[in-house]
N, C-alpha and C positions, 0 to 999 in steps of 0.2 A: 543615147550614148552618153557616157560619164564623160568626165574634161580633166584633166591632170594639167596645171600646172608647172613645169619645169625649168629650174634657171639657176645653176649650181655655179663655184668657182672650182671648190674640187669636183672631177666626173670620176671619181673612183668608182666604178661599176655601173654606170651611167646606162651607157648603151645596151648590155645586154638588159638591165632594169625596164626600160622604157619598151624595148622590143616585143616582152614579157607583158606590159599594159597595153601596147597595141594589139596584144596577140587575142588581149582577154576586152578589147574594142573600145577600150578609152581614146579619145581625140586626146594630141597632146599640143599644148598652148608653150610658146619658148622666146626665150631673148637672146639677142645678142650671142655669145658665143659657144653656147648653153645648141642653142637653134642653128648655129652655122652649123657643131659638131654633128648632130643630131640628122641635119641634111646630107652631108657628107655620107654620113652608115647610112644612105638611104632610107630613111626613118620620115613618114609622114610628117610635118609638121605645121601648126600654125602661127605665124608672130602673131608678136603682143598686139601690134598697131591693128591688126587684121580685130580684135576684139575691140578692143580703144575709139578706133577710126579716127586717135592721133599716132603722129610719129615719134618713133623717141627720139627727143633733144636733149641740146647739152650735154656731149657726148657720151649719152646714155647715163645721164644721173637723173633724169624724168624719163622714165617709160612705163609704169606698173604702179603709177600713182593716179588711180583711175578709179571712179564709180564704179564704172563696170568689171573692173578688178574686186575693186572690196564690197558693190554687190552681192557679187557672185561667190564669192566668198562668204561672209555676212548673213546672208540673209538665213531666216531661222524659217525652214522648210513648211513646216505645221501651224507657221503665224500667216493666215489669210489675207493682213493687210502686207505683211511682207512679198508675198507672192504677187498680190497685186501691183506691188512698185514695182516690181521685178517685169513684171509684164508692160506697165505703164512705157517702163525705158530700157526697152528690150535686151534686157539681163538675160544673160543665162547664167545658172546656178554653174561652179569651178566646184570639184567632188574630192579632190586630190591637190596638196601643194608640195611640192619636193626641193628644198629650198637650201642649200647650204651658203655661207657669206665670206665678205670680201675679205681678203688673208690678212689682218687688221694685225695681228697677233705678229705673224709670220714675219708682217714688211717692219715691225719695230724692231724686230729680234736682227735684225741684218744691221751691218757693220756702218757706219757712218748714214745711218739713211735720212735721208732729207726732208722736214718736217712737212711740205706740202705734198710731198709721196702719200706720208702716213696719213695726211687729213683726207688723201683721194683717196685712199684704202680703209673710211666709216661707211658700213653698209647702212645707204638709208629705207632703199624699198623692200630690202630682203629681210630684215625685222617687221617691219611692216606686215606682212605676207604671213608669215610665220605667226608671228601674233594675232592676227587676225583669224586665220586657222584654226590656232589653238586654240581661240576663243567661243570658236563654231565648231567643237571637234564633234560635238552630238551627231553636228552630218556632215564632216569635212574632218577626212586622214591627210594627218601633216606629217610629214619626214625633212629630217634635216640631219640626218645623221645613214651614211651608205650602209651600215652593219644592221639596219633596219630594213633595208630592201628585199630580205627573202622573206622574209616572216607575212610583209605583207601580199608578196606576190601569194604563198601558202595560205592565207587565210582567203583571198580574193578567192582563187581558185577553188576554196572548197566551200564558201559559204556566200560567192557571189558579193559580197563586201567586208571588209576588214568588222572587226565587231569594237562594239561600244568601250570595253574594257583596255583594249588595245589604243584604239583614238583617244581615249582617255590619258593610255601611259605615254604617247610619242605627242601629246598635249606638254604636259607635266617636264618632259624632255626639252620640250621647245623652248618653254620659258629659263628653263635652269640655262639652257644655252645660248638664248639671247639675253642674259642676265649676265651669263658672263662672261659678254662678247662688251656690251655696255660698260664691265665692270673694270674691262682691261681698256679700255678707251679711257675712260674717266680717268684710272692711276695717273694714265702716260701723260695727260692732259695735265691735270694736277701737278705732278713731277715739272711739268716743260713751264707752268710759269712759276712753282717755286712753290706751292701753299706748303705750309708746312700745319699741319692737326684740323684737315676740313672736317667742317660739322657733319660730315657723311664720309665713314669708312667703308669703301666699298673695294671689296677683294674676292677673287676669286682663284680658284684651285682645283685641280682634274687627277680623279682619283686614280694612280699610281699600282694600287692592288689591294685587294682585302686581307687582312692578317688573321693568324688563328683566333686571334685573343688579343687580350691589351694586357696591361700590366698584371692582370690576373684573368684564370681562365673563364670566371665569368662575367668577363666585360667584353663587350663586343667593341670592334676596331677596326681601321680601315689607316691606309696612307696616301694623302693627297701631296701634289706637288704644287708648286705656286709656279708666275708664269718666267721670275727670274733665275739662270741657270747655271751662274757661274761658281765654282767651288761649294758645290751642293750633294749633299748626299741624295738630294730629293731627284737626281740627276744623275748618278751613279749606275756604272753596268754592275750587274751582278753576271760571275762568268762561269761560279760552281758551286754548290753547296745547297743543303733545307734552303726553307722561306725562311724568311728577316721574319723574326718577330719584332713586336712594338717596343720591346725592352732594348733588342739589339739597335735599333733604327733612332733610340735616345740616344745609344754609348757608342755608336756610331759617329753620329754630329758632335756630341762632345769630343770625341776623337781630334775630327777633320777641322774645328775649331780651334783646336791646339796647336796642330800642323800646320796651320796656316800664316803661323807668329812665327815661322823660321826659313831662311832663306839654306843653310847648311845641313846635311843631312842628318836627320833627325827621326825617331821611332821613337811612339807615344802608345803607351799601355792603358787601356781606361778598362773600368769596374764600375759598375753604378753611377757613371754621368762623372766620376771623378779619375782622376790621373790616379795611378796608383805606379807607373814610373814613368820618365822620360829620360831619355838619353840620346845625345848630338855627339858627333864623330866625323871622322876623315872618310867614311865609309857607311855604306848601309849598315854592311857586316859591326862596325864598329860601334855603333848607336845602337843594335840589337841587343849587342852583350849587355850595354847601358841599364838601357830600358830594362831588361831582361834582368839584371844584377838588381836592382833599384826594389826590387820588393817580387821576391821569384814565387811566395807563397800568393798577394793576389794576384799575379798576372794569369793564374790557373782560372780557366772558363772565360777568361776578359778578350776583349777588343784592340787588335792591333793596328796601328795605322801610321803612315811613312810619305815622305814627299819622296823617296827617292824608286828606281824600279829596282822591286827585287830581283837577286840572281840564284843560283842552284845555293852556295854557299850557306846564304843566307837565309834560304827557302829549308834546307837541311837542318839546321838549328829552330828553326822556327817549330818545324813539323813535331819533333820530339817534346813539347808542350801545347797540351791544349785549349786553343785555340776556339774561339765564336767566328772570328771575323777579322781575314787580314784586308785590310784597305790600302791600295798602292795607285800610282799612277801608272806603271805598267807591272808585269809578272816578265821575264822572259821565258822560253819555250820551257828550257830545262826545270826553272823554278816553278812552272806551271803543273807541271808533269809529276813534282816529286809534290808537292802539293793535295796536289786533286786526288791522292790515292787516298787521302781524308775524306769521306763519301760526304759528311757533314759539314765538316770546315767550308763556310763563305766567303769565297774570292772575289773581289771588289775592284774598280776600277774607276778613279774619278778624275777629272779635269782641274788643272792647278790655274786654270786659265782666271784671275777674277777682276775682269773687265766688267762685266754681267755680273755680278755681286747685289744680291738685296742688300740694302742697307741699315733696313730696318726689323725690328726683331716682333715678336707679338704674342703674347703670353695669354691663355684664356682664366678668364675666373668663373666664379657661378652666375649666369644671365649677362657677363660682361667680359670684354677686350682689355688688355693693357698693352699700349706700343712703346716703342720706344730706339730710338737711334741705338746700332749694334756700337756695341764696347770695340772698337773698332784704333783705340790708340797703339800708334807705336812708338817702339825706340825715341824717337827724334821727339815727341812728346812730353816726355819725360823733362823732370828740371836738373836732376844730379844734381844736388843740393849737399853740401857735406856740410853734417854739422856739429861731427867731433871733435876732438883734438887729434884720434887719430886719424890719419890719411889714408883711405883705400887706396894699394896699388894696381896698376889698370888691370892685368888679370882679373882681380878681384871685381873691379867694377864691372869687366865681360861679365862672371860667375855672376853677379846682383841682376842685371839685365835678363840671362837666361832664369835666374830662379822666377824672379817678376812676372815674365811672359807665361811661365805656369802656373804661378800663383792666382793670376787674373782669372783662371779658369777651372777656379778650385771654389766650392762651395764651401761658402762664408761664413762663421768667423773662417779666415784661410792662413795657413803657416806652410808654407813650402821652405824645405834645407837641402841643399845641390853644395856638391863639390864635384870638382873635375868634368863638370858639362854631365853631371849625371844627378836625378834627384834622390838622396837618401830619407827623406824621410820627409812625411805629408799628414798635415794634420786640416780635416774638415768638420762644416758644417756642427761643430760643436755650441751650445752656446755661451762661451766667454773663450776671450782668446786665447790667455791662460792654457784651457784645458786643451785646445789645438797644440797649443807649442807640446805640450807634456804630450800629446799621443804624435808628433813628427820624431820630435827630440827622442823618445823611447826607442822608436823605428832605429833612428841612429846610430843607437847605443848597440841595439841589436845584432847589427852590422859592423861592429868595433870599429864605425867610423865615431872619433873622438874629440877632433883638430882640425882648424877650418873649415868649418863649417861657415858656408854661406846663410842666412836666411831671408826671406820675404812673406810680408805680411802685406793682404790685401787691404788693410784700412790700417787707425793710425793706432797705439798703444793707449786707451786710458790712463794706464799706469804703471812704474816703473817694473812691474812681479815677472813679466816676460822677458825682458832683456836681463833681468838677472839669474833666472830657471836658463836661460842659453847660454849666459857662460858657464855654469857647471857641465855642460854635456859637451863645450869647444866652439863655440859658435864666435868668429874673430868677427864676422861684418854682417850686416844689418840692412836691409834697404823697406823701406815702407812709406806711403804717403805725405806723413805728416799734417800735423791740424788739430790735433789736442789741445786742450787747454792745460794739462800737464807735458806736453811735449817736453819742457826743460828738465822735467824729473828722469825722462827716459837719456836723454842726451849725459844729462849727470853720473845715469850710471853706466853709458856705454866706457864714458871717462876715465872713472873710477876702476871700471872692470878691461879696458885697453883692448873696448872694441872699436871701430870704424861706424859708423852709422851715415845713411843719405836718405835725405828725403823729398820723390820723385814731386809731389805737387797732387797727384792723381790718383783717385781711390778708384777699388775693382771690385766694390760687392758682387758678387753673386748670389739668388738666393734661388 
């Protein structure tokens, strides 16, 4: 007769799984409450101590740390001196481990929890077991995962034992999942006494969905979520619409990254990882037009997204453009409805909640990682430094503030120009700054907006060519970093030309 093993914390499928191995004559081996439930369905069962011939102590954090545990486990079938040990200390070989672990993940994710909670929720034997398994999988099927349980019931049943290729993959399985059960210990640990850049970055992430494609159709791509969940797209319902592609799921986060720098309602238009409008209002409806006014030719195929819940009103104007991906906090019924009649249009749904906020950001290269603290400043940050002659009046300093908080999130060199809480005109990722102002400044023009014009620059001015290209096109005030070593040359000519200029203290690369 075979031996299984059993001692889960989740029993998602538990009983009828086990019912199904005794049915096909495995003896089943159980702990603690794994074995009380197991007793209860009437289910034959052995405790652990009954193998051991100790008991479990310490309120069950020593029971399955035993010889005759990781004998029986361990031992390599077809090695003769193995067998003889096994008989020497009367082992019997365990043929089955079914193993799932302590909700480690689960008890940090809850709201105030108490750090010697979390340290009695590290699974120590149930890694153990597992890995141990895995390591024996030549003659020993390991499960730690419920969505595994028919598969091997079906192969038991039809070839009298799971096969080698199989014990091989829910091996491979085991490890990834005690790697990143480990992995999420360690962060949390790391985090609680403060390390900041340990010599060992260890992260882990659970794959989300498979995508068509990546940035092009022949790259293959997947989306994984990490373990922290607040203000995350990686965390998002989707409620209608295709699959996310890999493109949408960048201009997405770029989106909700925007949206997250405003407390007033606010509609943010992204294209390629960049704003291409924003606009804040008394009103959803009112920010839509913003956004929407701000550059109507790319908002066409772009990514919408809003702190506020859409309504029919706003859902009606929306609909008549289209549209990749609206991202809300709520839809109401009716905007839902006028909506969805878009078979394609992605309807979105995220939590403004960000308590649970990663803090940290993480860029890959070739063969390497780059981290780093998210850009994460606000308002109150800022130095408002004026250092014209002329004096911005406070309107003006709101308008510098809102240009700012877009500019930070505009790929660099960056020139954002807003007037009336709406952005007119956006210049990126150019290289020289120069050549950004001239393709915002144009947008502008475009727009026969002429005359105050706010702008923001994400870094500081080499030299003075950009505040003087901004006054010909109306540009009264000026907010940017400062930090040049020509800084006086620019301040000279905001002077000269009776603009306003501040400088916050704080640069906003993006690259």
């Amino acid at each position: 007769m075979k031996r299984a093993l059993v001692s889960v914390s989740d029993k998602t499928g538990l009983v009828p799984f086990v019912q199904q191995l005794i049915a096909l004559e495995f003896e089943i081996i159980s702990t603690g409450g794994t074995k009380k439930l197991l007793e209860e369905k009437g289910l034959k069962v052995m405790g652990i101590s009954e193998i051991t011939g100790f008991p479990e102590i310490m309120d069950g954090r020593v029971k399955t740390l035993h010889p005759k545990v990781y004998g029986g486990l361990l031992s390599v079938r077809t090695n003769p001196k193995h067998q003889q040990d096994m008989t020497d200390n009367q082992i019997d070989p365990i043929d089955m481990v079914v193993v799932n672990l302590y909700p480690f993940k689960q008890t940090i994710e809850k709201e105030n929890v108490d750090y010697v909670e979390a340290i009695e929720n590290i699974d120590i034997g149930g890694p153990s077991m597992l890995r141990g398994a895995a390591k024996n999988h030549r003659f020993v099927t390991v499960l730690c995962d419920s969505a595994d349980y028919d598969e091997v019931i079906r192969e038991i049943k039809l070839h009298g034992d799971t096969t080698l290729d199989t014990r091989s993959r829910l091996a491979a399985k085991v490890f990834r999942h005690t790697a990143s059960y480990d992995a999420t210990i360690a962060r949390y640990l790391t985090e609680q006494v403060g390390e900041e850049n340990p010599e060992l970055l260890t992260l882990t992430y659970a794959k989300k969905q498979d995508l068509r494609y990546g940035e092009n159709p022949h790259q293959k791509a997947a989306f994984y979520a990490g373990m922290k969940q607040g203000y995350s797209l990686a965390f998002a319902e989707q409620l209608h619409g295709k699959e996310l592609s890999y493109n949408n799921i960048q201009d997405a986060d770029a989106a909700l990254q925007i949206v997250k720098e405003f407390t007033e309602p606010v509609v943010v238009a992204i294209k390629h990882k960049n704003p291409c409008g924003v606009g804040i209002g008394e009103n959803i409806r009112k920010a839509w037009d913003k956004a929407f006014e701000a550059d109507k030719v790319s908002i066409y195929g772009g990514i919408v997204a809003t702190n506020q819940e859409i309504d029919a009103e706003t859902a009606e104007e929306m609909k008549s453009v289209f549209l990749e991906i609206i991202l809300a906090p709520s839809f109401t019924s009716e905007a839902f409805a006028i909506l969805s009649t878009k078979k394609n249009l992605r309807l979105m749904t995220f939590s403004l909640d960000r308590k649970n906020e990663d803090k940290e950001m993480f860029i890959s290269v070739n063969g390497g990682l780059l981290t780093q603290e998210l850009d994460d400043s606000q308002e109150d940050d800022y130095e408002l430094n004026v250092v014209t002659e002329k004096q911005p009046i406070p309107t003006e300093i709101k308008e510098m503030i809102f240009a700012m908080k877009v500019c930070k999130h505009v790929k660099s060199n960056a020139i954002v120009l807003t007037k009336n809480n709406m952005t007119v005109g956006i210049g990126a990722g150019q290289m020289n700054r120069v050549g950004s102002a001239f393709i915002a400044l144009e947008q502008a023009k475009k727009m026969n907006i002429t005359d105050n014009i706010v702008m923001a620059s994400d870094a500081f001015f080499p030299f003075e060519d950009v505040v003087r290209l901004a006054a010909q096109y109306g540009v009264t005030a000026i907010i940017q970093p400062g930090g040049s070593v020509r800084d006086d040359d620019s301040i000279k000519a905001c002077n000269d030309l009776c603009i306003s200029m501040i400088f916050t203290g704080l640069r906003h690369f993006k690259h």
